[in-house]
Backbone as JSON, one array per atom type, in Angstrom:
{
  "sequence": "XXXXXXXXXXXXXXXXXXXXXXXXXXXXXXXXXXXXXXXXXXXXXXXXXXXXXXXXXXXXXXXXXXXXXXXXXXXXXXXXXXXXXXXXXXXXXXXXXXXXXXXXXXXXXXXXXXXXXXXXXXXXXXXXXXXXXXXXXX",
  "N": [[13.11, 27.54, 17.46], [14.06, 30.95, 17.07], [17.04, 32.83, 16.06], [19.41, 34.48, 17.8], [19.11, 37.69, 18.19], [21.64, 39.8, 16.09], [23.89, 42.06, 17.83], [25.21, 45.45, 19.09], [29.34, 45.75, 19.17], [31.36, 47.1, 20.61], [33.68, 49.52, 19.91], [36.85, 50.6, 20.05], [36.47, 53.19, 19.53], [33.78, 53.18, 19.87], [33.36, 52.07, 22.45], [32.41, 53.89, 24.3], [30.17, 55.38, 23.67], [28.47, 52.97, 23.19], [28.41, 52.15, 25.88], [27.07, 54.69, 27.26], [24.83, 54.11, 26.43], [23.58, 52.11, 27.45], [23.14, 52.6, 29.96], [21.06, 53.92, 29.61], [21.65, 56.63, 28.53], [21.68, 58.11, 25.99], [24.06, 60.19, 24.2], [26.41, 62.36, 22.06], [29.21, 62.75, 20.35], [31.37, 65.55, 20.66], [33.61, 67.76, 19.28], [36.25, 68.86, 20.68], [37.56, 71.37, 19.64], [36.5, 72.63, 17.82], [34.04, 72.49, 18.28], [31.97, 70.71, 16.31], [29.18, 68.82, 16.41], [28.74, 65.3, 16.31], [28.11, 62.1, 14.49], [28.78, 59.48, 13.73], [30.21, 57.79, 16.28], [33.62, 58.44, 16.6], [37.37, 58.73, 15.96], [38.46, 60.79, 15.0], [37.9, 64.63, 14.15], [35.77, 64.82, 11.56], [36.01, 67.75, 10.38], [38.02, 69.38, 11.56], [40.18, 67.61, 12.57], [40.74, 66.98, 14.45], [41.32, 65.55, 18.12], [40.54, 64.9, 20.42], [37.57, 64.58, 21.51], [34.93, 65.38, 23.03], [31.9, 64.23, 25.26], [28.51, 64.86, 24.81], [25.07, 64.66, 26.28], [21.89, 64.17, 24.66], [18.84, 65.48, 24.04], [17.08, 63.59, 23.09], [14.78, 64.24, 21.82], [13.73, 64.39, 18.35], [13.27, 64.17, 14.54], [11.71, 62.46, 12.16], [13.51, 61.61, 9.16], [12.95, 59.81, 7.36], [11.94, 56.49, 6.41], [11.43, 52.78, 5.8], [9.56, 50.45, 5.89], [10.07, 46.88, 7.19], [8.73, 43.9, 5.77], [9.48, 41.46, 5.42], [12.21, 39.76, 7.11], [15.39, 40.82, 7.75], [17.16, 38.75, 8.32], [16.94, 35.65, 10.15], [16.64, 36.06, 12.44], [15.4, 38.13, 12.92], [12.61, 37.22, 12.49], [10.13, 37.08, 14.13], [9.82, 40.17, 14.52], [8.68, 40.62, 12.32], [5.79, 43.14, 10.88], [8.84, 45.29, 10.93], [9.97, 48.85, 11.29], [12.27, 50.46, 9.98], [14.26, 53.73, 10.77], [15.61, 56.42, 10.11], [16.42, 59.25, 11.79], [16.39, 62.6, 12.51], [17.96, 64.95, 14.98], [17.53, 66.66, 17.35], [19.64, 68.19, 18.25], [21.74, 68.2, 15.85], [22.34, 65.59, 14.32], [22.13, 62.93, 12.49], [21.12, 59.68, 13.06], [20.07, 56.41, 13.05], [17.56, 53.79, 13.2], [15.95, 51.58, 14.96], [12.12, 52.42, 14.52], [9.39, 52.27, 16.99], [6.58, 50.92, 18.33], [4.68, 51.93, 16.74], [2.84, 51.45, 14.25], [3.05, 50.88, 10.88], [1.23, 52.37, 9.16], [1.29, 54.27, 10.81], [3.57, 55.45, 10.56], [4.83, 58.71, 9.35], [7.2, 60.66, 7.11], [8.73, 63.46, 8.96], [7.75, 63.77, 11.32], [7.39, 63.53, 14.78], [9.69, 62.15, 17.09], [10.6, 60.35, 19.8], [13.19, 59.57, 22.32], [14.02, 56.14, 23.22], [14.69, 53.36, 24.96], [15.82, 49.64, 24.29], [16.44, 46.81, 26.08], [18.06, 44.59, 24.96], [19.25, 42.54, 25.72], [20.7, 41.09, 28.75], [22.91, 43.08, 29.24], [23.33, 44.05, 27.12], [22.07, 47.48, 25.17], [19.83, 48.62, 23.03], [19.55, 51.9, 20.96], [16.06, 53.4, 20.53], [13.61, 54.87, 18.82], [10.02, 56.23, 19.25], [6.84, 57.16, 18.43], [6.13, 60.73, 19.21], [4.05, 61.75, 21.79], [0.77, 61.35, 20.65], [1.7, 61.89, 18.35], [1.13, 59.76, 16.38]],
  "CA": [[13.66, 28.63, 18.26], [14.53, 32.14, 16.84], [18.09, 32.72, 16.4], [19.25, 35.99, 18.57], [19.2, 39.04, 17.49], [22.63, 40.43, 16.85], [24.11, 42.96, 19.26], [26.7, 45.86, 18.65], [30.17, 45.27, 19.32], [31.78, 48.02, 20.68], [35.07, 48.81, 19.36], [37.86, 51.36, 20.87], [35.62, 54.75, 19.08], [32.16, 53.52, 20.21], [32.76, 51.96, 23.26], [32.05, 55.31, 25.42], [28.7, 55.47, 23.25], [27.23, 52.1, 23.86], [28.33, 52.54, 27.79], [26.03, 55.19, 27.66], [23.34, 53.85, 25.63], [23.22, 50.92, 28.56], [22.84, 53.59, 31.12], [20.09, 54.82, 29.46], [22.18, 58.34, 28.71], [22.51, 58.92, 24.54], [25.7, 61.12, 24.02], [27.15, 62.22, 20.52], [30.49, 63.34, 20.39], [31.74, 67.12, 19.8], [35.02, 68.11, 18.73], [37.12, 69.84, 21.37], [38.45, 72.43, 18.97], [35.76, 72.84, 16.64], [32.69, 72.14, 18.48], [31.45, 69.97, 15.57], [28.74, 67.75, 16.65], [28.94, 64.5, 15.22], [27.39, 61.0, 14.83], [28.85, 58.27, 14.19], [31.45, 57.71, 16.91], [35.17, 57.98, 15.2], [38.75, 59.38, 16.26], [38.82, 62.64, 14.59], [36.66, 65.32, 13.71], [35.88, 65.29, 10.36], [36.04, 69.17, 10.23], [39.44, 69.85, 11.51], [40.8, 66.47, 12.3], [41.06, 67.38, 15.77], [40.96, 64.14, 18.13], [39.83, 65.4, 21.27], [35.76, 64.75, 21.19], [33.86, 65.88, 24.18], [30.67, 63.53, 25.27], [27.14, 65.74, 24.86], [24.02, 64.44, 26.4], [21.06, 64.53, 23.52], [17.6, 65.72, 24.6], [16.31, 62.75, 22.7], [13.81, 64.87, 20.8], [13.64, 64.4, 16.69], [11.73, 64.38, 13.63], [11.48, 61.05, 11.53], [13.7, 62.09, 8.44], [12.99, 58.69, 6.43], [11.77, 55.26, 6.86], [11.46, 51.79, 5.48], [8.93, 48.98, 6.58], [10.62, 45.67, 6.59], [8.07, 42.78, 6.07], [10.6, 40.19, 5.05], [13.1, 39.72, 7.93], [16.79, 40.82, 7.42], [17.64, 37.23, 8.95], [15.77, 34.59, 10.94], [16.79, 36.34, 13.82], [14.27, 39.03, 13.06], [11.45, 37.13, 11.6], [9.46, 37.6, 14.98], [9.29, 41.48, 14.65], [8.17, 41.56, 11.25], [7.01, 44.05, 9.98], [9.29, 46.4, 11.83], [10.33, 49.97, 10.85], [14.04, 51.18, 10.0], [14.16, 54.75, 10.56], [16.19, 57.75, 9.99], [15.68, 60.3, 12.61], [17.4, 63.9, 13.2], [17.86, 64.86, 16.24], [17.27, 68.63, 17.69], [21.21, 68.6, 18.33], [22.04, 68.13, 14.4], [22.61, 64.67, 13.94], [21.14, 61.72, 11.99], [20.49, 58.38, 13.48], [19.71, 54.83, 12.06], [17.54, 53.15, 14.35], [14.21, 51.27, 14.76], [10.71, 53.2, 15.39], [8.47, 51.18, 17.63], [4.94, 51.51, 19.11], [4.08, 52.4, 15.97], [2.52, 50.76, 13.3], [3.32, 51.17, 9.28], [0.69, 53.22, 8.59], [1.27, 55.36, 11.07], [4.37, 56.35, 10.11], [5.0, 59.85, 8.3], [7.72, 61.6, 7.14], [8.29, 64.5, 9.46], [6.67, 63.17, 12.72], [8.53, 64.49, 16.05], [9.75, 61.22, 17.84], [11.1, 60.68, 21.27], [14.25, 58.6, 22.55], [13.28, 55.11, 24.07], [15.73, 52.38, 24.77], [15.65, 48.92, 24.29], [17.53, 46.39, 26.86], [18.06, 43.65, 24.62], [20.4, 41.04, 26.37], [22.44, 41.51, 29.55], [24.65, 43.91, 29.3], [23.03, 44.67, 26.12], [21.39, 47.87, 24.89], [20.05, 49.54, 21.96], [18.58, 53.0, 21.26], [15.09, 53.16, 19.56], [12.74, 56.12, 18.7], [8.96, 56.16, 19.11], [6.56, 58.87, 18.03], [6.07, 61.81, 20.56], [2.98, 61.54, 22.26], [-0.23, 62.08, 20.17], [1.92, 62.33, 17.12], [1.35, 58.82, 15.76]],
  "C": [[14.32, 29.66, 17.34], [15.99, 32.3, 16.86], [18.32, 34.33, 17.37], [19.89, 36.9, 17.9], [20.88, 39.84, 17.54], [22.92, 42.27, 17.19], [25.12, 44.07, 18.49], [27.7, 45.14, 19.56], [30.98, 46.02, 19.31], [33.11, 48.21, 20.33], [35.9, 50.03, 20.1], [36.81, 53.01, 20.5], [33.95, 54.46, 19.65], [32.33, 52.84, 21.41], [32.16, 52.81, 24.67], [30.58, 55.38, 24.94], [28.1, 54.52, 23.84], [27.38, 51.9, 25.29], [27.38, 53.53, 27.85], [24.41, 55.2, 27.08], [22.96, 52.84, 26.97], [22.9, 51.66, 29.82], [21.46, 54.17, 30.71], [20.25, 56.63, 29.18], [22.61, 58.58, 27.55], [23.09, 60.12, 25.12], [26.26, 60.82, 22.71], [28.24, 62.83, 20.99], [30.26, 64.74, 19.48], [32.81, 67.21, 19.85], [35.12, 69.28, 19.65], [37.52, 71.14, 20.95], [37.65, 73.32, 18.42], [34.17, 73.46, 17.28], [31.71, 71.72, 17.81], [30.8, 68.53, 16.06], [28.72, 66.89, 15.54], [28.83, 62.89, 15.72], [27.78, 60.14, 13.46], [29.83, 58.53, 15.51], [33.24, 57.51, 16.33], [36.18, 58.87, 16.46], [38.6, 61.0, 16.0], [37.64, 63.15, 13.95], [36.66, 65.36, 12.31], [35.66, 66.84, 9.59], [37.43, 69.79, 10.15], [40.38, 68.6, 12.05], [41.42, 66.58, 13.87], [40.69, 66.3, 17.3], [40.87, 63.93, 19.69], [38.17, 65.7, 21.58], [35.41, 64.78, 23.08], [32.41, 64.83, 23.89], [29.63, 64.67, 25.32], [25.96, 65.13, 24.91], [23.17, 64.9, 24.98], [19.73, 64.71, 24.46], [16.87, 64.57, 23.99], [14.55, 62.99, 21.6], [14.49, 64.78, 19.23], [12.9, 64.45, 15.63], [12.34, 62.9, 12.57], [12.04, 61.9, 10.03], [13.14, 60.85, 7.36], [12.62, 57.65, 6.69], [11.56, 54.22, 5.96], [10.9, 50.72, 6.5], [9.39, 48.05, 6.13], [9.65, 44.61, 6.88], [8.34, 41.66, 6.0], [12.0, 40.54, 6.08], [14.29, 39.54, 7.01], [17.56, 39.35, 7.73], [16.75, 36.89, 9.68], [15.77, 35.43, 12.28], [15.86, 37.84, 14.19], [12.83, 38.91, 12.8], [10.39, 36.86, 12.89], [8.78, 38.77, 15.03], [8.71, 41.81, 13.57], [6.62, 42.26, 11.24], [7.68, 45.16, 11.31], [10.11, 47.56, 11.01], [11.38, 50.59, 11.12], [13.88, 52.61, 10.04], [15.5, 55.69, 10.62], [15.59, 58.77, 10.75], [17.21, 61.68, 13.11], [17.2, 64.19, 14.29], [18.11, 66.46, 16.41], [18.97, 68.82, 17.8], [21.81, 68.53, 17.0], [22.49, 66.84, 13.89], [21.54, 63.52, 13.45], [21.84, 59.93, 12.59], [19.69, 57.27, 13.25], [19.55, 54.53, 12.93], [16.23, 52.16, 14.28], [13.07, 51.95, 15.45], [9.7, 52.18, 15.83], [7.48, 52.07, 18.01], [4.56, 52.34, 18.0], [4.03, 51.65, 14.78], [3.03, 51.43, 11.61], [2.88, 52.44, 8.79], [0.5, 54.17, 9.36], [2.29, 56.27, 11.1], [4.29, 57.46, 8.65], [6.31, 60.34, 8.72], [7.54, 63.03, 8.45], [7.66, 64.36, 10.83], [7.72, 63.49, 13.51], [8.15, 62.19, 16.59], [10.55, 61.57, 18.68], [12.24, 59.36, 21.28], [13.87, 57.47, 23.29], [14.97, 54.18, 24.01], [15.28, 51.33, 24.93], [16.51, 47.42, 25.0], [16.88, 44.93, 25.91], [18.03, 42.4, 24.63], [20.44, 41.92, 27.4], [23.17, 41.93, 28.87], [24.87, 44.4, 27.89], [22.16, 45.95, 24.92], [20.78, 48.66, 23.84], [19.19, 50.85, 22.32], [17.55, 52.8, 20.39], [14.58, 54.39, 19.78], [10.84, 55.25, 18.49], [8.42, 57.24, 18.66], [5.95, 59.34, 19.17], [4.48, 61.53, 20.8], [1.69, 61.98, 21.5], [0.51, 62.33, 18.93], [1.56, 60.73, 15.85], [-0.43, 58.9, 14.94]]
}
């Protein structure tokens, strides 16, 4: 038996994010003051330190800035998906995002490829975000 895959673990700055990753509703934070979008989830803006962040829906549109095929599982608890693809993806709102690209094979990843927002319901009460590539782009 597979061990299970672990989960985030929301903490006082991300748990408003992964509440809306489980909804199915990505949201980056913007700075009240500033209007500095910004990704990770944190306290203060790293612009003006201003600690008032506003939630902002994402259109879920991006372009594949980077990737890495893993054919050797990070732990047992991944050695099911291998190989599966770590990606780096910007997002039309200005942020970068560490995530996994699915429905798509190795070699069909490229640099530069427009992907779309997908989610992945893990567990109960557990969900992540994932990127695929946009229709016809793979």
């Amino acid at each position: 038996m597979a061990l299970a895959r672990p989960l985030p673990t929301p903490d006082h700055e991300s748990a408003e994010f992964w509440r809306r990753v489980g909804a199915h509703a990505l949201a980056v934070q913007r700075c009240g003051a500033c209007g500095t979008v910004r990704f990770y989830p944190r306290a203060l803006c790293p612009e003006c330190l201003n600690d008032q962040p506003d939630w902002v829906p994402v259109s879920g549109r991006g372009t594949l800035y980077s990737f890495t095929v893993c054919y050797r599982p990070a732990s047992e608890a991944f050695a099911d998906r291998t190989p599966y693809i770590v990606a780096l993806v910007d997002l039309a709102e200005g942020v970068r995002l560490l995530a996994n690209l699915v429905d798509c094979t190795p070699e069909q990843a490229r640099v530069g490829m427009p992907v779309t927002l997908a989610y992945d319901d893990a567990a109960p009460g557990a969900t992540l975000y994932v990127f695929r590539p946009e229709a016809g782009a793979a």
